[in-house]
N, C-alpha and C positions, 0 to 999 in steps of 0.2 A: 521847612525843618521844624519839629516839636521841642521846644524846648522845656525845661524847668530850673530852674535855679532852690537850689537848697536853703534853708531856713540855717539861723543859728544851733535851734534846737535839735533837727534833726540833723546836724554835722557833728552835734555832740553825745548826740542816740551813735551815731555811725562809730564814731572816734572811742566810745565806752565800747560797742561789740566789735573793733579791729584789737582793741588793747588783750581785750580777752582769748579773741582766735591768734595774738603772736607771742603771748605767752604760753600758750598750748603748742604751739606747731612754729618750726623755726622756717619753714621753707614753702612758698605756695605750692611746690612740686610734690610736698608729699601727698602719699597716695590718700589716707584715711583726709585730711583737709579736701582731698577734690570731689572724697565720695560722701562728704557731709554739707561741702559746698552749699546744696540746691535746700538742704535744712536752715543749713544759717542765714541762708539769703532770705527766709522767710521772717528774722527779726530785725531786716532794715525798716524805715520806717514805711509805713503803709502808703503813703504817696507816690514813694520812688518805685514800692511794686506791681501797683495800678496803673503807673504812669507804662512801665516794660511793658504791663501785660497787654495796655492799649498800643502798643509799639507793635509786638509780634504779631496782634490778630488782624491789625488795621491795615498792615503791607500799603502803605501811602501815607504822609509821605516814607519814603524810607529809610528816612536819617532821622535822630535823633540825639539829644544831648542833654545830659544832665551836667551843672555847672555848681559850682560853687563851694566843694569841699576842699579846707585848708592844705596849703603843701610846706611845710616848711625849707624853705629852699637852702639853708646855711645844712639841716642835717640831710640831703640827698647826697650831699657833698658836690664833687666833679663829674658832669657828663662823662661816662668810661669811653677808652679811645678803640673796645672792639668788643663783644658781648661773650665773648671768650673767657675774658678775665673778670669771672664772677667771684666776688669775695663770701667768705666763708657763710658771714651774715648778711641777709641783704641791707641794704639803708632803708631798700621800696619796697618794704617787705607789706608792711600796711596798703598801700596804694593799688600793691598786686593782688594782695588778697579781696580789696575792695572792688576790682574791676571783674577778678575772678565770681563775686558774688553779683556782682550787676550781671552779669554774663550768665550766672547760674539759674535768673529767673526767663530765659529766652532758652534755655536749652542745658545740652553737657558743653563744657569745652573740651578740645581736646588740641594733639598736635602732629607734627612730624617726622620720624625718625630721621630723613633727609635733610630740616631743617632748624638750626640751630640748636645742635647736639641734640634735638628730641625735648626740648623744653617747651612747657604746657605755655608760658607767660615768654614772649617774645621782646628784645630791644630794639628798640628802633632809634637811632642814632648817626649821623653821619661817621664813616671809617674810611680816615686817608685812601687806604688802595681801594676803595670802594668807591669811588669821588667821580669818575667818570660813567660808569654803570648804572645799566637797566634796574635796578635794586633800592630795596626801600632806605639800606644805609647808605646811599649815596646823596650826594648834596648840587654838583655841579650839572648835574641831568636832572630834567624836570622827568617826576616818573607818568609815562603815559596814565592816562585814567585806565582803569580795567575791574573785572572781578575779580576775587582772590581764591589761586588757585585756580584759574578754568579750565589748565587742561586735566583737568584731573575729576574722575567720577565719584569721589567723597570728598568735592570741596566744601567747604562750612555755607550754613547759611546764614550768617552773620559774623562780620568782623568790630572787634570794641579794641578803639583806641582811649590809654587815660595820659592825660599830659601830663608831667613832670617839670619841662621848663622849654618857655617857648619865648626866648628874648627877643629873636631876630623876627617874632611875628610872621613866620612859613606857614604859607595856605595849603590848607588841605582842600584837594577839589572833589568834587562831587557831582552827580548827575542822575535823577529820579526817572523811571521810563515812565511814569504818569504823565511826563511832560516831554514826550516825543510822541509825534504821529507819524506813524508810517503807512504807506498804501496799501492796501490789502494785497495785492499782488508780491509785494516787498514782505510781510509778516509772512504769507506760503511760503515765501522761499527762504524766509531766515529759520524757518521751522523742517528744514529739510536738513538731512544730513549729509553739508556738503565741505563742511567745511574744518579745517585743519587748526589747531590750537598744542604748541610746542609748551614743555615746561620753562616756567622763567625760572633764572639763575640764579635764585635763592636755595633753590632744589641740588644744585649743582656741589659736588664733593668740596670745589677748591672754596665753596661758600657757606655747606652747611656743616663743617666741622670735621674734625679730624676723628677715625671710628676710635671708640670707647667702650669700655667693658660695662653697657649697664645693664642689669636687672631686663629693663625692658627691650632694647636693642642689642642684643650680645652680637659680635661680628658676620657671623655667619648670617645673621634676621637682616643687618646694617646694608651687608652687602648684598643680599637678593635685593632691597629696598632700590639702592641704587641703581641696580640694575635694571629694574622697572622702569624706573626716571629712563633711565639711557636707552632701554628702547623707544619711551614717548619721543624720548626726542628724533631718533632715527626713522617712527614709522607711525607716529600718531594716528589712532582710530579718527576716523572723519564724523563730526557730529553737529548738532542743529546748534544754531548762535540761541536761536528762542527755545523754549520752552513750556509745557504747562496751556493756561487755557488764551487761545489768540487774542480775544477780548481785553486782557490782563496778564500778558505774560509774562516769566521770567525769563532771565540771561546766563548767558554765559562768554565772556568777550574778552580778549586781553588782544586789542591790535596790535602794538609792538611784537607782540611773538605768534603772529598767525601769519601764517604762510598766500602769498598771491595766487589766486587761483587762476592762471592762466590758460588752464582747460574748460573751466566753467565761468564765463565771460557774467553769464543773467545771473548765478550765484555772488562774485566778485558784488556786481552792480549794484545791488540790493544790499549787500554789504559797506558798503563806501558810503549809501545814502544814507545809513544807521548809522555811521560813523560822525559824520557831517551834520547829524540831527543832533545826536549827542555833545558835539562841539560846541552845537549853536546854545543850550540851556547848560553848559558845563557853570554851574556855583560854586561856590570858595567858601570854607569856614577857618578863619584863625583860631585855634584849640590855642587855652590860655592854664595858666598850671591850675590844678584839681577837676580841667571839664574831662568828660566821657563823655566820647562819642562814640554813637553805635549805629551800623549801617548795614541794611540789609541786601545782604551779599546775592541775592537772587530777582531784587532790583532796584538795585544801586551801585552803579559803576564811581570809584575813587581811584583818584592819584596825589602828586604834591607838585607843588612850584619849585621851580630849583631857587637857590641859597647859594652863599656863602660862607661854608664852614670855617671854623678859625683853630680848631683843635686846642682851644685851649681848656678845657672843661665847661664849658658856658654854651655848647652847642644847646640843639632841640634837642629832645629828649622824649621819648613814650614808649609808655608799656603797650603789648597787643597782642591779643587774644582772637581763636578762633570758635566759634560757638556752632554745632549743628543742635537740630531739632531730634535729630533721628540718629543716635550712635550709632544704634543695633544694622542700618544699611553698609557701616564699612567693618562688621567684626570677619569679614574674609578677609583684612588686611591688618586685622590686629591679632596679640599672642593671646589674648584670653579677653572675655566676656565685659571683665572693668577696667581693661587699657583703656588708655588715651591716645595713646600713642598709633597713628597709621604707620605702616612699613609696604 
């Protein structure tokens, strides 16, 4: 993993150009803030945007983290008990906007009409009826390691998590394909379209929000979206686990939600042995309050350890963001040319 650690000075370069983007703009979701995003990102300091740019062209390893920008923990206030109940003003309004600009020099962000309410800047937090589930706000289930979004053909190609409060010290795991070998025979076949990939249940109505009249999803957009989701899950297109060039590939994997191929035995096989590879060099990074970490989602599979939630405001806590390189390949599935928003 590459890391950097912030200087005092440029935490105070940082903290001068946050004071000025949240006195202009109350909300990371407005629209003019995300289409000026990838501007302002250009007066972080020049370290941290050398350090990205060597991030995205390098693809190995393909985690990274920048540490060390102050969080003041007394004004976050309480870990919230569901990402529903977002208050008028944020507390992390600063935090979001800063990951939004780390995010901004690797690509656009954007998000999911399906997935919490369609907000660009996601919560990640333990939520009591969430506590047993596949899902990143669950605590009591270790979440499998995976890609994010794999069944889906305009997944991001980089997800950025920034911590807010991490007491109980919950591992994030991680796993770099530089450091898996497979047999040539195994890359053929994971390069074949054999294989099935369901959406996980963040995507799912009873988890991404109750429909809303917005601007960018008005019901009628809401509900074709869903409906999409619900045939993935019914009749999922079959496609390649690899990708890209065999030498160097990319992924796409989420085993918890891929279906056993019991008609294709040497597909299966090849698959279980990726798995098992993967298992074997799976790494762990404790995220500490103010690190960003960024992981590239085309080769680099994450998950988390499970925990002990206590619901008392003191859980983990992180903002998370999805980053592609290329908007312009999902505007079939947006309303207009500068959404963010997939439907």
């Amino acid at each position: 993993m590459n890391k950097i650690s912030l200087t005092d000075e440029e935490c105070a370069s940082i903290g001068s150009l946050l004071n000025v983007l949240t006195a202009k703009y109350s909300s990371v979701e407005d629209e003019q803030f995300l289409s000026e995003a990838s501007v302002y990102a250009h007066e972080l300091p020049r370290r941290i945007r050398s350090f990205l740019n060597d991030f995205k062209h390098s693809e190995c390893p393909g985690i990274c983290l920048i540490s060390g920008y102050p969080v003041n923990n007394e004004r976050l206030g309480n870990t919230p008990s569901h990402w529903k109940r977002k208050p008028a003003h944020s507390p992390t309004l600063g935090e979001e906007m800063l990951l939004v600009l780390y995010g901004s020099l690797l690509g656009d962000v954007f998000g999911w009409a399906t997935e919490q309410d369609g907000h660009i800047v996601h919560d990640v937090f333990p939520i009591a009826e969430n506590e047993d589930k596949q899902i990143s706000t669950s605590s009591a289930q270790t979440i499998w390691w995976h890609t994010e979004d794999a069944f889906h053909a305009f997944s991001g190609d980089y997800v950025g998590m920034f911590c807010l409060r991490n007491a109980d010290q919950v591992p994030t795991t991680y796993a770099c394909l530089d450091r898996v070998q497979l047999e040539p025979e195994q890359v053929n076949l994971l390069f074949e379209p054999r294989y099935l990939i369901y959406p996980d249940v963040s995507h799912l109505e009873s988890n991404g929000g109750p429909s809303q009249q917005k601007a960018e999803a008005p019901n009628h957009l809401l509900d074709s979206a869903r409906q999409k989701i619900q045939q993935m899950s019914v009749t999922p297109n079959r496609i390649s686990v690899l990708f890209g060039h065999p030498q160097s590939p990319y992924v796409r994997i989420d085993p918890y939600f891929m279906k056993q191929l019991d008609d294709d035995k040497e597909a299966q096989q090849a698959l279980d042995s990726f798995i098992r590879l993967i298992d074997q060099v799976l790494g762990s990074v404790v995220l500490q309050p103010g690190d960003c970490c960024f992981i590239d989602n085309c080769r680099t599979v994450h998950g988390r350890k499970a925990f002990k939630a206590r619901y008392d405001g003191t859980d983990r806590w992180l903002k998370r963001i999805c980053v592609t390189r290329d908007l312009r390949k999902s505007r079939s599935a947006r309303s207009s040319s500068s959404s963010r928003i997939i439907l």
